[in-house]
C-alpha positions as protocol buffer text, in pm:
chain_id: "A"
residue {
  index: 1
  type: UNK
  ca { x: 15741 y: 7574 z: 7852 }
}
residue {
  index: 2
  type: UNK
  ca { x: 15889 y: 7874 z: 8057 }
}
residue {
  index: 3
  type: UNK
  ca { x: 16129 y: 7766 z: 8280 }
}
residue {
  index: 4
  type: UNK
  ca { x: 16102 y: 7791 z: 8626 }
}
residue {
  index: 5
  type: UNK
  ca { x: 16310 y: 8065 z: 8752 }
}
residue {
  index: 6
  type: UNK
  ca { x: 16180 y: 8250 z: 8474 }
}
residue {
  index: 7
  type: UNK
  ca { x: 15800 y: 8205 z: 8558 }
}
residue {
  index: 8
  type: UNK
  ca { x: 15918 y: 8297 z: 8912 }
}
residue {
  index: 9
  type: UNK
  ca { x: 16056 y: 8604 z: 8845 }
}
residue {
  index: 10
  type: UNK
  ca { x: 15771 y: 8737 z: 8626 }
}
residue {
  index: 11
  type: UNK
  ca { x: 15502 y: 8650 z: 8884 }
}
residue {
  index: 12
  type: UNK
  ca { x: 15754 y: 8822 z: 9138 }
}
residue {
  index: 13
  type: UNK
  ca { x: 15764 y: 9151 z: 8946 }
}
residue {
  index: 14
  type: UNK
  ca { x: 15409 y: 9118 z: 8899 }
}
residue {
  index: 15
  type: UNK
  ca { x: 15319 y: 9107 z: 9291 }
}
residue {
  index: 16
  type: UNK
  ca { x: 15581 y: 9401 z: 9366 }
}
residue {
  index: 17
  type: UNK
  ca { x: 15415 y: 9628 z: 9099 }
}
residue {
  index: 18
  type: UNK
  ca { x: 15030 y: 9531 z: 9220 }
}
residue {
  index: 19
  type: UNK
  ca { x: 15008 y: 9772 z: 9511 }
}
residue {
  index: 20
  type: UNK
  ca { x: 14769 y: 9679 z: 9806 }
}
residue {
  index: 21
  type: UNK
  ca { x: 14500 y: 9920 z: 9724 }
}
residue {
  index: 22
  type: UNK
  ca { x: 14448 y: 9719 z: 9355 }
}
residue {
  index: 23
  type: UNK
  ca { x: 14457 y: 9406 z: 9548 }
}
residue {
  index: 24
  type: UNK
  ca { x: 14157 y: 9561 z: 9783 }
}
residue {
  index: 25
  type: UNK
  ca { x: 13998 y: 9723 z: 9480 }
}
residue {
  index: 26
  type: UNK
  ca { x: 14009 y: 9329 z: 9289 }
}
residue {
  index: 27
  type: UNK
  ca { x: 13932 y: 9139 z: 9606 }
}
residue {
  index: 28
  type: UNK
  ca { x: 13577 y: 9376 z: 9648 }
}
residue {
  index: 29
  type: UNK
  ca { x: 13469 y: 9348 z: 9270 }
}
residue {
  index: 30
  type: UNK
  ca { x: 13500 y: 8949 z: 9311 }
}
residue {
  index: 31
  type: UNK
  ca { x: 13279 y: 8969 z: 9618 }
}
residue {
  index: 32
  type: UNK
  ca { x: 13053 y: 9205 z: 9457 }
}
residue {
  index: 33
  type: UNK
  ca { x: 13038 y: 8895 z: 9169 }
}
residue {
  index: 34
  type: UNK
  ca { x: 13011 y: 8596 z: 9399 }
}
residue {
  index: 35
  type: UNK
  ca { x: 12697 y: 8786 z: 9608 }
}
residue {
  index: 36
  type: UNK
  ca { x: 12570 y: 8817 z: 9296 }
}
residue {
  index: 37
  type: UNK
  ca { x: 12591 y: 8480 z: 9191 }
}
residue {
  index: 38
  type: UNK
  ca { x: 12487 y: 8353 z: 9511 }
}
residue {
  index: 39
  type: UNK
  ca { x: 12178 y: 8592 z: 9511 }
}
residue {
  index: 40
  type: UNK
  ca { x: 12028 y: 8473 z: 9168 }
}
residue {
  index: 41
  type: UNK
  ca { x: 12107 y: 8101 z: 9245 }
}
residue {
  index: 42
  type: UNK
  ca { x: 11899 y: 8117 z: 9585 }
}
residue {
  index: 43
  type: UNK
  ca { x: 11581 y: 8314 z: 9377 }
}
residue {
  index: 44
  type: UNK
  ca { x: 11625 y: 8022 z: 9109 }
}
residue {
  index: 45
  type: UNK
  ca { x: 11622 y: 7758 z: 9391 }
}
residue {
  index: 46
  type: UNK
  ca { x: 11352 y: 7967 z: 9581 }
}
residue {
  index: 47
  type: UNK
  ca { x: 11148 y: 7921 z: 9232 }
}
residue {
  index: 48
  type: UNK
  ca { x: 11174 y: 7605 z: 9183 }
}
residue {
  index: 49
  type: UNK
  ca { x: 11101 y: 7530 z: 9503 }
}
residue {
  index: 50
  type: UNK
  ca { x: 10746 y: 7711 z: 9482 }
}
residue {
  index: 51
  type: UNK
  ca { x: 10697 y: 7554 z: 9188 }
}
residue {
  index: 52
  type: UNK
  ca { x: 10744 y: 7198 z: 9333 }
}
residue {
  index: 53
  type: UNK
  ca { x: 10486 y: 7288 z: 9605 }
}
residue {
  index: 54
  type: UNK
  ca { x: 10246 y: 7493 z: 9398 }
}
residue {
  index: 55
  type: UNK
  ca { x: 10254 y: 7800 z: 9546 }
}
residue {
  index: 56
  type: UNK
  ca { x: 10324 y: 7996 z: 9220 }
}
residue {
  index: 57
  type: UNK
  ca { x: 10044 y: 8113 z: 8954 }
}
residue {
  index: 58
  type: UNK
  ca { x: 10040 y: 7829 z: 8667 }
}
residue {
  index: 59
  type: UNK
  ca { x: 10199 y: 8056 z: 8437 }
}
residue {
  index: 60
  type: UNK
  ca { x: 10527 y: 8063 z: 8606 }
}
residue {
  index: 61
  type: UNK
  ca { x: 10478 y: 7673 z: 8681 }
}
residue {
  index: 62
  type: UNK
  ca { x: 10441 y: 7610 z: 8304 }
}
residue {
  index: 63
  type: UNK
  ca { x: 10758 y: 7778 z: 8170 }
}
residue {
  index: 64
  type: UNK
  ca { x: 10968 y: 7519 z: 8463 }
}
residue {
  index: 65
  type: UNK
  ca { x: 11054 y: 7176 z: 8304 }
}
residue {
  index: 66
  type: UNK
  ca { x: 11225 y: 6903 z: 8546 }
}
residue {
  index: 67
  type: UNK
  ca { x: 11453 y: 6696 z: 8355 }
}
C-alpha cells in the first residue's frame, strides 16, 4: 500500500498539471454520456410501458419478456 503522503503528493501533481480547460473538456464528454444513458433508459421504459398497455404492434410486444 502507498503511503499516504506519497498518494497525496501524486494526486497533487496530478491536479496542478490538469489545466481547467481538460477539466471542462472531461466534465462535457461525461454529460454527453449520462444524457445518453438517460435518453435510451426513458425509450426502454417508454417501451415497456406501451407494451404493458398494448399500444404497440404484437411484433414488438412478442420480443418483451417480464421476468
Amino acid at each position: 500500500m502507498i503511503p499516504f503522503n506519497i498518494q497525496y503528493d501524486i494526486y497533487e501533481m496530478i491536479a496542478y498539471r490538469v489545466t481547467d480547460k481538460l477539466i471542462q473538456q472531461v466534465q462535457s464528454v461525461q454529460n454527453a454520456a449520462a444524457r445518453l444513458i438517460t435518453g435510451v433508459e426513458f425509450k426502454m421504459a417508454s417501451l415497456v410501458y406501451q407494451v404493458l398497455s398494448s399500444r404497440v404492434p404484437c411484433y414488438l410486444a412478442d420480443d418483451i419478456h417480464l421476468a
